[in-house]
C-alpha positions, -999 to 999 in steps of 0.1 A, spaced: -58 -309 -28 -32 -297 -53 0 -311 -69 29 -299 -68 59 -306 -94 87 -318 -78 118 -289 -69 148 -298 -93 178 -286 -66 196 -253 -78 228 -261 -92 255 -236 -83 280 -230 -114 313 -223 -93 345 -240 -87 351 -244 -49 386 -241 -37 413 -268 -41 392 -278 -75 420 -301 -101 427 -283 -132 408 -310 -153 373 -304 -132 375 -269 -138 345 -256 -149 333 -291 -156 296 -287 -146 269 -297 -173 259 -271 -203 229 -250 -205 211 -234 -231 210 -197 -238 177 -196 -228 181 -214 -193 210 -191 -180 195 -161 -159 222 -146 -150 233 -105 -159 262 -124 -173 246 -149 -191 263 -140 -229 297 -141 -212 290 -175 -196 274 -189 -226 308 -179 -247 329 -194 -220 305 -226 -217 308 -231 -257 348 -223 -254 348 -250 -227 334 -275 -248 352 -275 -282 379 -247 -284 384 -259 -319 349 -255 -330 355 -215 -336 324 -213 -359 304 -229 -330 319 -203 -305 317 -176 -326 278 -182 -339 254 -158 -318 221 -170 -297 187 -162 -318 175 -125 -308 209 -114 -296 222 -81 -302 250 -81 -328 270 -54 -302 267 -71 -274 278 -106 -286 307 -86 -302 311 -66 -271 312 -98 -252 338 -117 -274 360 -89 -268 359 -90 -228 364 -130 -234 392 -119 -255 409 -100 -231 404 -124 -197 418 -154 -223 449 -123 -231 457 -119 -185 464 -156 -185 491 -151 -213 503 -124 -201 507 -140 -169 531 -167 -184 552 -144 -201 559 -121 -168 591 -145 -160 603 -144 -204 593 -103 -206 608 -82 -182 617 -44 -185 652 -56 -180 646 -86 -209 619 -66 -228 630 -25 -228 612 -11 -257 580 -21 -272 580 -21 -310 556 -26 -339 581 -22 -365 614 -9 -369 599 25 -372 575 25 -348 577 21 -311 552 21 -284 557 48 -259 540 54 -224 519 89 -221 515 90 -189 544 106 -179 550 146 -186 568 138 -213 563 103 -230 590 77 -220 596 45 -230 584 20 -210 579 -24 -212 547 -45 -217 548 -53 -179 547 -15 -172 524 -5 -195 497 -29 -185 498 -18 -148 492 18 -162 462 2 -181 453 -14 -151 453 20 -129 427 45 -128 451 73 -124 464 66 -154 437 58 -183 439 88 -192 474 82 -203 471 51 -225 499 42 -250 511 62 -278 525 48 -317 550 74 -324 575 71 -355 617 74 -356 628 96 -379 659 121 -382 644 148 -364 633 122 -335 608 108 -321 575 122 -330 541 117 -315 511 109 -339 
């Protein structure tokens, strides 16, 4: 007759719907090594992130063994879901009637080239072009203002 070692239940790492803002993604942490998952380096930033957003040395220190490119890689996705929510707040402030032109400087503007002929176009525009297919292709310009006009470079 054999033993056999008790079955520790599966815990599922989801939020069910109608879950309060402060249990949100309140499950207990894992290590590195425990998460088998395809997206395991983006939940282990987002599990460190959860715990101590202030701790940026902690969130920004890679597992042993992982590749330099992919934990940068990863940051960068993190970077840009963390960027959706705050773009999301500022839809109501930034507007294309509130926000028409997009600048870097006084020189410089942002221009959209997806059109024929590159117009100017708001934040709230330009990300829906980013967020097309159609359109990636077509991804925002830096031109310059000088006395000739605008210029493409």
């Amino acid at each position: 007759m054999t033993v056999q070692a008790a079955e520790q239940p599966r815990l599922f790492r989801r939020n069910d719907p109608g879950t309060k803002r402060e249990d949100w993604s309140k499950w207990p942490p894992m290590t590195f090594d425990d998460m088998d998952s395809t997206l395991n380096v983006q939940q282990y930033i987002q599990q460190t992130i959860q715990q101590n957003p202030a701790e940026i040395d902690v969130i920004l220190a890679p597992p042993p063994d992982l590749d330099d490119g992919v934990w940068k890689y990863e940051h960068l996705r993190q970077f840009c879901l963390q960027l959706n929510g705050l773009a999301f707040m500022l839809q109501e402030e930034c507007n294309p009637e509130t926000c028409i032109q997009m600048t870097a400087t006084e020189q410089w503007i942002f221009l959209c080239a997806a059109h024929k002929n590159p117009k100017e176009a708001s934040l709230s525009t330009l990300s829906c072009y980013m967020r097309s297919k159609e359109f990636i292709a077509g991804l925002p310009k830096l031109i310059r203002k000088d006395r000739s006009g605008l210029r493409l470079m």
